[in-house]
mmCIF file as Biopython writes it, N, C-alpha, C and O atoms, coordinates in Angstrom:
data_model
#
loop_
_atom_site.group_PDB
_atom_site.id
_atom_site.type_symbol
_atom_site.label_atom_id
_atom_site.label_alt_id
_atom_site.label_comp_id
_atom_site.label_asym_id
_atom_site.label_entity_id
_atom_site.label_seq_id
_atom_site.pdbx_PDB_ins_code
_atom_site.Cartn_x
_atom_site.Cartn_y
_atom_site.Cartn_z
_atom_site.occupancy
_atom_site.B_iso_or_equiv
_atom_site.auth_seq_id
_atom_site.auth_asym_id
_atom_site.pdbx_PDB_model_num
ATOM 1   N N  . UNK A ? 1  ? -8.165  -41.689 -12.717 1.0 0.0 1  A 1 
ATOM 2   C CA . UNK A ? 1  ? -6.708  -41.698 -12.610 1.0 0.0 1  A 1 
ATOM 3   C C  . UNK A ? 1  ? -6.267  -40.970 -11.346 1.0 0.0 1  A 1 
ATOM 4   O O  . UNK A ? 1  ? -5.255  -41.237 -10.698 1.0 0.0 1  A 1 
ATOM 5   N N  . UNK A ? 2  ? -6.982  -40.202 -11.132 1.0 0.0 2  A 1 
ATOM 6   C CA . UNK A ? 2  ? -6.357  -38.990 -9.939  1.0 0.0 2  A 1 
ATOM 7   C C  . UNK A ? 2  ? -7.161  -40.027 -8.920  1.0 0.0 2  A 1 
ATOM 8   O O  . UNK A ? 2  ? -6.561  -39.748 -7.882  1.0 0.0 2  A 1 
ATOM 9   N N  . UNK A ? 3  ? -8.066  -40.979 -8.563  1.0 0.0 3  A 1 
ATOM 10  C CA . UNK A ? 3  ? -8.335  -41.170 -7.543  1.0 0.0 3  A 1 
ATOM 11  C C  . UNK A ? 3  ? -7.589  -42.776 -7.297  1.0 0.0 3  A 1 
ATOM 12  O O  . UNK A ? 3  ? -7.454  -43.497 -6.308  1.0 0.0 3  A 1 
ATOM 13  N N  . UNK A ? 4  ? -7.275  -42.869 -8.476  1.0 0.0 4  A 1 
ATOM 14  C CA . UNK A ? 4  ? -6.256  -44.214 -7.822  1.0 0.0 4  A 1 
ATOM 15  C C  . UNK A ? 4  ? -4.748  -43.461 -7.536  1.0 0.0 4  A 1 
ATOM 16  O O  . UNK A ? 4  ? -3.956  -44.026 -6.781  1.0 0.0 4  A 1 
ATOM 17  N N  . UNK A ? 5  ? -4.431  -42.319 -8.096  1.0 0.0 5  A 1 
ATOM 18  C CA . UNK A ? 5  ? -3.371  -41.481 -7.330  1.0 0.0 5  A 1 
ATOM 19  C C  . UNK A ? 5  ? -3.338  -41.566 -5.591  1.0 0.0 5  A 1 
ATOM 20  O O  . UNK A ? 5  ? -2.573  -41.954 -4.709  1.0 0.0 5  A 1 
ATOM 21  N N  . UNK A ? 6  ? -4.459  -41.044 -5.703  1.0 0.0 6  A 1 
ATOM 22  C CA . UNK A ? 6  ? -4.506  -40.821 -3.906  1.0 0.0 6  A 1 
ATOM 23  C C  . UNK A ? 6  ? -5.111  -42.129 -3.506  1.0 0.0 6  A 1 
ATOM 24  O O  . UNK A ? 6  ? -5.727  -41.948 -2.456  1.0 0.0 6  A 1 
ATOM 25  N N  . UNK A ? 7  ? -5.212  -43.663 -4.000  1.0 0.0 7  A 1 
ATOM 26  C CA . UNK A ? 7  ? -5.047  -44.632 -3.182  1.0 0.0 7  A 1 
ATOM 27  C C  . UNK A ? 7  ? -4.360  -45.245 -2.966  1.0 0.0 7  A 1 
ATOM 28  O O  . UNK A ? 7  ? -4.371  -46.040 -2.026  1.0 0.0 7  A 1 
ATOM 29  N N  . UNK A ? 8  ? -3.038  -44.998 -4.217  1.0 0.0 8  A 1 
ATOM 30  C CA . UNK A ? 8  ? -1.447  -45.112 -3.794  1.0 0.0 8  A 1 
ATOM 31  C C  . UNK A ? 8  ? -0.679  -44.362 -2.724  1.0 0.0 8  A 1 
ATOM 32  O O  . UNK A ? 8  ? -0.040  -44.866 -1.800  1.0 0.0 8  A 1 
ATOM 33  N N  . UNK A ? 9  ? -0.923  -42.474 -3.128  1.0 0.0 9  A 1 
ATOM 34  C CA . UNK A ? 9  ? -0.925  -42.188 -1.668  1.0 0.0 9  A 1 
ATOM 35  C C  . UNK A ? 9  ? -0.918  -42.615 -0.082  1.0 0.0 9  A 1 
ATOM 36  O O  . UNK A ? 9  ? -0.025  -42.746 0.754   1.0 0.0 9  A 1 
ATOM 37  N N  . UNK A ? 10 ? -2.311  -42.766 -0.073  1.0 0.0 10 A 1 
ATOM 38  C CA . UNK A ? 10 ? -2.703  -43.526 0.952   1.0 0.0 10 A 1 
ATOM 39  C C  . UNK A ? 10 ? -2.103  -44.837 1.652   1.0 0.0 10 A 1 
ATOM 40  O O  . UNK A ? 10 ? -1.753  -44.992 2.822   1.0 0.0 10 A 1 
ATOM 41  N N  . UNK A ? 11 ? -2.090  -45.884 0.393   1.0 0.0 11 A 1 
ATOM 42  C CA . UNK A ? 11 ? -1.851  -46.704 0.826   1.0 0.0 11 A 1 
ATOM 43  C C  . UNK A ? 11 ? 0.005   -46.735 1.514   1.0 0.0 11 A 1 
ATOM 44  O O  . UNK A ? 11 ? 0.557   -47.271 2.475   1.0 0.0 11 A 1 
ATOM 45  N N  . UNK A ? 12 ? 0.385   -45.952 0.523   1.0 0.0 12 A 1 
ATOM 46  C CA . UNK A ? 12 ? 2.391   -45.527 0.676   1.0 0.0 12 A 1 
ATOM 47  C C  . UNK A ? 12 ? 2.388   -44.879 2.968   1.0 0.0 12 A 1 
ATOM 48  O O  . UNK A ? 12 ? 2.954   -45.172 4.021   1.0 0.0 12 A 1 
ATOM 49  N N  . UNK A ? 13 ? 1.426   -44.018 2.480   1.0 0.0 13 A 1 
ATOM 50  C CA . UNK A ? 13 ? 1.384   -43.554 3.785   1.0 0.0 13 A 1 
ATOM 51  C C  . UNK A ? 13 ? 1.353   -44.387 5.262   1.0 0.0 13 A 1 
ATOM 52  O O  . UNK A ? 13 ? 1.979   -44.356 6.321   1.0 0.0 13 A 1 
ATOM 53  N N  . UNK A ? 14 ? 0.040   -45.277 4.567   1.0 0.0 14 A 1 
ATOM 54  C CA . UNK A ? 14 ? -0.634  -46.454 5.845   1.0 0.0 14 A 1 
ATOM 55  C C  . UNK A ? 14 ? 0.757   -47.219 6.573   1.0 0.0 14 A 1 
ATOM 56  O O  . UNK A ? 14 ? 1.179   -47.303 7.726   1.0 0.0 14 A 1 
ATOM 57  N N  . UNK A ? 15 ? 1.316   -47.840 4.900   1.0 0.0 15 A 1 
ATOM 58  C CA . UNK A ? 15 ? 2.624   -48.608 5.088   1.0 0.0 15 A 1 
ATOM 59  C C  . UNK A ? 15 ? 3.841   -47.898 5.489   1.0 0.0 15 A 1 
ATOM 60  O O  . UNK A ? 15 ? 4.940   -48.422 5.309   1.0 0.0 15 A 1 
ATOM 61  N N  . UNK A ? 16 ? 3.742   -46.962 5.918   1.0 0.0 16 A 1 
ATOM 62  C CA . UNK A ? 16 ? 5.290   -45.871 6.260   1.0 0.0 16 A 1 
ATOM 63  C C  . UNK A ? 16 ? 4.557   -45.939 7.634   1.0 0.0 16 A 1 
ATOM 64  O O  . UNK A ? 16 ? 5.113   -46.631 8.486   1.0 0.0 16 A 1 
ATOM 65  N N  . UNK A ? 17 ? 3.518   -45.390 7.938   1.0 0.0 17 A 1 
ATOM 66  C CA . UNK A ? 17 ? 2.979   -45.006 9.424   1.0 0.0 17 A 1 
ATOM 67  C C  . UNK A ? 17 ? 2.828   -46.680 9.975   1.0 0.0 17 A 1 
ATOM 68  O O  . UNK A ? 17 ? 2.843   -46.742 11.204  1.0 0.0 17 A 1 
ATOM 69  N N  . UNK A ? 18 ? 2.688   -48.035 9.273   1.0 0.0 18 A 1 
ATOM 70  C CA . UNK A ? 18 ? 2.426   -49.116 10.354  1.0 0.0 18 A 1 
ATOM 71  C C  . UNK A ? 18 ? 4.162   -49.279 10.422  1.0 0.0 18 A 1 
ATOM 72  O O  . UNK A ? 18 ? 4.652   -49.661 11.484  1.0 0.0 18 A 1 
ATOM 73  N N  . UNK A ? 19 ? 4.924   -49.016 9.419   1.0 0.0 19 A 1 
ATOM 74  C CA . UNK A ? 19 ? 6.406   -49.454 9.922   1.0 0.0 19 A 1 
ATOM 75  C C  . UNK A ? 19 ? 6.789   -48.883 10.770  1.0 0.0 19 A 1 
ATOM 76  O O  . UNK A ? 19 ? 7.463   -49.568 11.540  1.0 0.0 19 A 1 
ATOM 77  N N  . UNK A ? 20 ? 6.647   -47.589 11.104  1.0 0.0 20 A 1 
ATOM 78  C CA . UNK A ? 20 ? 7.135   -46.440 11.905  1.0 0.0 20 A 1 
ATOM 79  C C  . UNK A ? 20 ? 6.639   -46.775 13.430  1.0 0.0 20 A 1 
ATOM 80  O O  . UNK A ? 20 ? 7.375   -46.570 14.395  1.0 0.0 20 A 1 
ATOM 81  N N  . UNK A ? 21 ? 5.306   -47.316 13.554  1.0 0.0 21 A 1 
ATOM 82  C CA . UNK A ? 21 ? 5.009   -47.406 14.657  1.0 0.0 21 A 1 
ATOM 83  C C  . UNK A ? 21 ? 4.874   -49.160 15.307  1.0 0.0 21 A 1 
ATOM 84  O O  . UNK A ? 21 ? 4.162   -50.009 14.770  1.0 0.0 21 A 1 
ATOM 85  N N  . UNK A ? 22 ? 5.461   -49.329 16.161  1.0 0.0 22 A 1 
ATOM 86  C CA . UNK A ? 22 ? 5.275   -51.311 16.138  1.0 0.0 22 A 1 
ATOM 87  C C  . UNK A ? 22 ? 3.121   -51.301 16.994  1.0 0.0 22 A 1 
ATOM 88  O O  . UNK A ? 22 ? 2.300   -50.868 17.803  1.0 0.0 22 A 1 
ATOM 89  N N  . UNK A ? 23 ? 3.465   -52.171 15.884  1.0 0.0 23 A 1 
ATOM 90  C CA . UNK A ? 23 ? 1.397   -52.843 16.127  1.0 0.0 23 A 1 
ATOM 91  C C  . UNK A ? 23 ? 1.906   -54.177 16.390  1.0 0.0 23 A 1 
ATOM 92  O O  . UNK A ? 23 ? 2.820   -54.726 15.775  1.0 0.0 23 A 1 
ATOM 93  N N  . UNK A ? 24 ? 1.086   -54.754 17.570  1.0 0.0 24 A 1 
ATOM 94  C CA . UNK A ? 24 ? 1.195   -56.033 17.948  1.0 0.0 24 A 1 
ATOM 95  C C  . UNK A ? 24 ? 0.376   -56.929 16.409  1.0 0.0 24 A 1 
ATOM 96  O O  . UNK A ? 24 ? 0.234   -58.122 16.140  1.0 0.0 24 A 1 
ATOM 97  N N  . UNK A ? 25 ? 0.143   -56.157 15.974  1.0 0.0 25 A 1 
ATOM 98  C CA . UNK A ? 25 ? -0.620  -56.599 14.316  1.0 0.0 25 A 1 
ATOM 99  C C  . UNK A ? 25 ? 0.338   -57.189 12.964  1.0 0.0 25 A 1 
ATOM 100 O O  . UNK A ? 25 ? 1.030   -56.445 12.269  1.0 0.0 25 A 1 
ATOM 101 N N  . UNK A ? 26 ? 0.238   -58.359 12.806  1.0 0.0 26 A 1 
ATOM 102 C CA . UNK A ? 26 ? 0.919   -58.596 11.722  1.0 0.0 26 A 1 
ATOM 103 C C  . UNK A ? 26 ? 0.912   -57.729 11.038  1.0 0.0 26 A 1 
ATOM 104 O O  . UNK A ? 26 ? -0.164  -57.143 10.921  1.0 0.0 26 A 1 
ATOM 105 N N  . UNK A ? 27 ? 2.116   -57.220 10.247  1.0 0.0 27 A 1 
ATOM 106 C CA . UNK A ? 27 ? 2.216   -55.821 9.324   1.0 0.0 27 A 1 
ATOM 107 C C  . UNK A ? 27 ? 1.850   -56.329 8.197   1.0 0.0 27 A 1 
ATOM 108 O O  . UNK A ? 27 ? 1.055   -55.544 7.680   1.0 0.0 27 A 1 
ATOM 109 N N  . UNK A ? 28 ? 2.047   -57.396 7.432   1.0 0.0 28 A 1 
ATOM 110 C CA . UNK A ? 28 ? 2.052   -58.137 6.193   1.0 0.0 28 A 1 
ATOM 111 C C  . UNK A ? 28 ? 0.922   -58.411 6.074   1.0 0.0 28 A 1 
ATOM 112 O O  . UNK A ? 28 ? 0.348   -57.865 5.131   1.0 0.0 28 A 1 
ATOM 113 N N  . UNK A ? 29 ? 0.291   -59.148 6.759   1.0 0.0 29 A 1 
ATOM 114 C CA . UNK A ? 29 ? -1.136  -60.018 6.716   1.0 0.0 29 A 1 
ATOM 115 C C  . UNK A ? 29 ? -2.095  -58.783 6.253   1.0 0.0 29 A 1 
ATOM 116 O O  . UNK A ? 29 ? -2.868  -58.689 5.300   1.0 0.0 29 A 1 
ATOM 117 N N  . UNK A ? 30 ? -1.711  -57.770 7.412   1.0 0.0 30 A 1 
ATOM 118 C CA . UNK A ? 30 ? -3.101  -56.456 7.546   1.0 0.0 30 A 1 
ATOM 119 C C  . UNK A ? 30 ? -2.793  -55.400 5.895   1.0 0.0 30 A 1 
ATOM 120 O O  . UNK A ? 30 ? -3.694  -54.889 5.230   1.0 0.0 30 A 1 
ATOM 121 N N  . UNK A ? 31 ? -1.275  -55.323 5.582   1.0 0.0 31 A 1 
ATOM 122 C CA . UNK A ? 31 ? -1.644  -54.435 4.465   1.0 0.0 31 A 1 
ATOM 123 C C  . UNK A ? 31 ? -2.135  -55.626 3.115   1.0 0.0 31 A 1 
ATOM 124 O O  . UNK A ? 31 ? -2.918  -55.147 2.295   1.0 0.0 31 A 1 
ATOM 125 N N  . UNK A ? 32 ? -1.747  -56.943 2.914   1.0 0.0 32 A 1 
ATOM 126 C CA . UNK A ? 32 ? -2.239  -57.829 2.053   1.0 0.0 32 A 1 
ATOM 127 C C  . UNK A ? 32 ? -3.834  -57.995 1.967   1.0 0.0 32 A 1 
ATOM 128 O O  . UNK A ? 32 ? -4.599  -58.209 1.027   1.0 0.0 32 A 1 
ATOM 129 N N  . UNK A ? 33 ? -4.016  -57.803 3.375   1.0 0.0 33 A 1 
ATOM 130 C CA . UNK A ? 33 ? -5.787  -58.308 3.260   1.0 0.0 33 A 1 
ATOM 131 C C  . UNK A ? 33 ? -6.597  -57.284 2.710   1.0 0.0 33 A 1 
ATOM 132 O O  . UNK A ? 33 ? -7.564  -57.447 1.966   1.0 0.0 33 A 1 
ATOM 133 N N  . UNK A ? 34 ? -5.905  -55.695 3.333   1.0 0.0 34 A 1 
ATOM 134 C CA . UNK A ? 34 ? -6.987  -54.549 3.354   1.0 0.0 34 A 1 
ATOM 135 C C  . UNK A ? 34 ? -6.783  -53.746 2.135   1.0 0.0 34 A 1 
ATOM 136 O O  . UNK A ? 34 ? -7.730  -53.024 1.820   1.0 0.0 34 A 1 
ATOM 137 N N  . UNK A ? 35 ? -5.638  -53.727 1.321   1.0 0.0 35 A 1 
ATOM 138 C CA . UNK A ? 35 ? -5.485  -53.423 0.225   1.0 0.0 35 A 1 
ATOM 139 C C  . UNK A ? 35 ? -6.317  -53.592 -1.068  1.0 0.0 35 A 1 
ATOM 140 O O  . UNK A ? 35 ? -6.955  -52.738 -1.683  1.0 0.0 35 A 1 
ATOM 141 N N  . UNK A ? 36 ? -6.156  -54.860 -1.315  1.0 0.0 36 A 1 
ATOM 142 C CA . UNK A ? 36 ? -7.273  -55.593 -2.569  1.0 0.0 36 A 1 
ATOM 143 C C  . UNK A ? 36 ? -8.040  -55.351 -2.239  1.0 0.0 36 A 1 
ATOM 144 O O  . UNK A ? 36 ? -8.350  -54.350 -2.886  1.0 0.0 36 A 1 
ATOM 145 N N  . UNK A ? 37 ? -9.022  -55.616 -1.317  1.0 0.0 37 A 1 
ATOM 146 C CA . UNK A ? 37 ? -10.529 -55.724 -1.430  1.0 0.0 37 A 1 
ATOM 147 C C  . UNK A ? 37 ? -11.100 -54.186 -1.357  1.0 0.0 37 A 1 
ATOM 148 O O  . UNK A ? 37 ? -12.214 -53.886 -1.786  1.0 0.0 37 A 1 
ATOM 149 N N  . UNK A ? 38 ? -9.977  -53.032 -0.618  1.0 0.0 38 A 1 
ATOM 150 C CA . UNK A ? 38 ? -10.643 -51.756 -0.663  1.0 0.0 38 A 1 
ATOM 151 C C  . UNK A ? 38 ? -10.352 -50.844 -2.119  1.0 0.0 38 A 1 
ATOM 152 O O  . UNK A ? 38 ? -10.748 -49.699 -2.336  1.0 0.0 38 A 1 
ATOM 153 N N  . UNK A ? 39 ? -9.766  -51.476 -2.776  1.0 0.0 39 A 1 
ATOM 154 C CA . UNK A ? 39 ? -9.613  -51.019 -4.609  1.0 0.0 39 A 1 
ATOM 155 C C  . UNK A ? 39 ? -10.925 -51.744 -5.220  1.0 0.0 39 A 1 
ATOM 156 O O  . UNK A ? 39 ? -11.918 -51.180 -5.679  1.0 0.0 39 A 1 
ATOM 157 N N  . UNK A ? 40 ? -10.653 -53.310 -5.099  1.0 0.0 40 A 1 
ATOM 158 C CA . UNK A ? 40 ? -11.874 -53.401 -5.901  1.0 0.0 40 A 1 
ATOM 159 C C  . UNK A ? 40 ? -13.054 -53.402 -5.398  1.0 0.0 40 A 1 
ATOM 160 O O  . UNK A ? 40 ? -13.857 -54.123 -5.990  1.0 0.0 40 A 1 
ATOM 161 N N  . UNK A ? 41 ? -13.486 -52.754 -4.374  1.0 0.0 41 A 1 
ATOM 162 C CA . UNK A ? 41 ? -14.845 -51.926 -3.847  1.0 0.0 41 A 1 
ATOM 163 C C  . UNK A ? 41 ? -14.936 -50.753 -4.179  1.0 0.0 41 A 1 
ATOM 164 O O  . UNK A ? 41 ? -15.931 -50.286 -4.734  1.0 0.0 41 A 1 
ATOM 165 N N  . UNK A ? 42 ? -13.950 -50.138 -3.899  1.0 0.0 42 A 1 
ATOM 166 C CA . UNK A ? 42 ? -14.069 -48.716 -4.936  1.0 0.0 42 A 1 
ATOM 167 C C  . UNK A ? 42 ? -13.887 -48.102 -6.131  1.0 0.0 42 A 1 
ATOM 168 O O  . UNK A ? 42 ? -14.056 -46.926 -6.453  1.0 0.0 42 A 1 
ATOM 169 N N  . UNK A ? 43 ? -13.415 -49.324 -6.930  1.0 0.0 43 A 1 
ATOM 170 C CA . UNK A ? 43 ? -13.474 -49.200 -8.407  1.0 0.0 43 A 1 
ATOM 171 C C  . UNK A ? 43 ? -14.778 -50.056 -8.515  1.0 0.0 43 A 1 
ATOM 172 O O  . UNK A ? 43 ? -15.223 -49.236 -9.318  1.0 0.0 43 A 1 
ATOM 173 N N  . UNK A ? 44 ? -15.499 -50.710 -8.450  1.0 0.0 44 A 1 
ATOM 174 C CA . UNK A ? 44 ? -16.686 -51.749 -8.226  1.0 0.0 44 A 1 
ATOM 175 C C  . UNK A ? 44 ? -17.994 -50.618 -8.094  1.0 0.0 44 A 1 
ATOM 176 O O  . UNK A ? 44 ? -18.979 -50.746 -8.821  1.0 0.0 44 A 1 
ATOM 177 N N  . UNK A ? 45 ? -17.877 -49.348 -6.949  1.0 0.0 45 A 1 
ATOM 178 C CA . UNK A ? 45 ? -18.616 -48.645 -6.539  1.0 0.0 45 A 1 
ATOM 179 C C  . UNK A ? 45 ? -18.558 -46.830 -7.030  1.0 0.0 45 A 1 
ATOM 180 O O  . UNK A ? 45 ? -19.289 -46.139 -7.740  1.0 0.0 45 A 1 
ATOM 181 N N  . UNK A ? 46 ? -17.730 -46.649 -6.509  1.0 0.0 46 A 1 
ATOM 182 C CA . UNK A ? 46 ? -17.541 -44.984 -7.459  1.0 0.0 46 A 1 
ATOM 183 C C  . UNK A ? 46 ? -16.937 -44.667 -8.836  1.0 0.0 46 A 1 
ATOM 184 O O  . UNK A ? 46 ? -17.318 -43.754 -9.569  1.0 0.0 46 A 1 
ATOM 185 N N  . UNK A ? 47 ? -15.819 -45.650 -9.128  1.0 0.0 47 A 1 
ATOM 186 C CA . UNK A ? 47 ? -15.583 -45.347 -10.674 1.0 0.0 47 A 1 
ATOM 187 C C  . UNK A ? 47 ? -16.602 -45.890 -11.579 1.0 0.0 47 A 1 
ATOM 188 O O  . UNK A ? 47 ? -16.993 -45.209 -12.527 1.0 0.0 47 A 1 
ATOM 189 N N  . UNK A ? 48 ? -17.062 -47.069 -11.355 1.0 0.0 48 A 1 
ATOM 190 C CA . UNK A ? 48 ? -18.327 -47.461 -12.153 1.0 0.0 48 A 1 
ATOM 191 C C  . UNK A ? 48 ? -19.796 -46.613 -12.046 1.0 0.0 48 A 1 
ATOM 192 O O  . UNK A ? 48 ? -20.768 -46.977 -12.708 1.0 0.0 48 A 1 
#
């Protein structure tokens, strides 16, 4: 529970710091893609 805390954290943060700063990087595409797959790798790998 506390470590999907701090991957909400995280993730709240990522998305405040890519709005805040302009990335020639789709903002949408990059938090859609990198989101999912880095939860279920780390619920897949350390909570299991």
């Amino acid at each position: 529970m506390h470590f999907l805390m701090v991957l909400v954290l995280i993730a709240l943060l990522a998305t405040a710091f890519v709005s805040a700063v302009p990335v020639p990087l789709p903002n949408g595409e990059v938090i859609v893609i990198v989101n999912p797959k880095v939860q279920d790798d780390c619920y897949g790998t350390t909570a299991w």
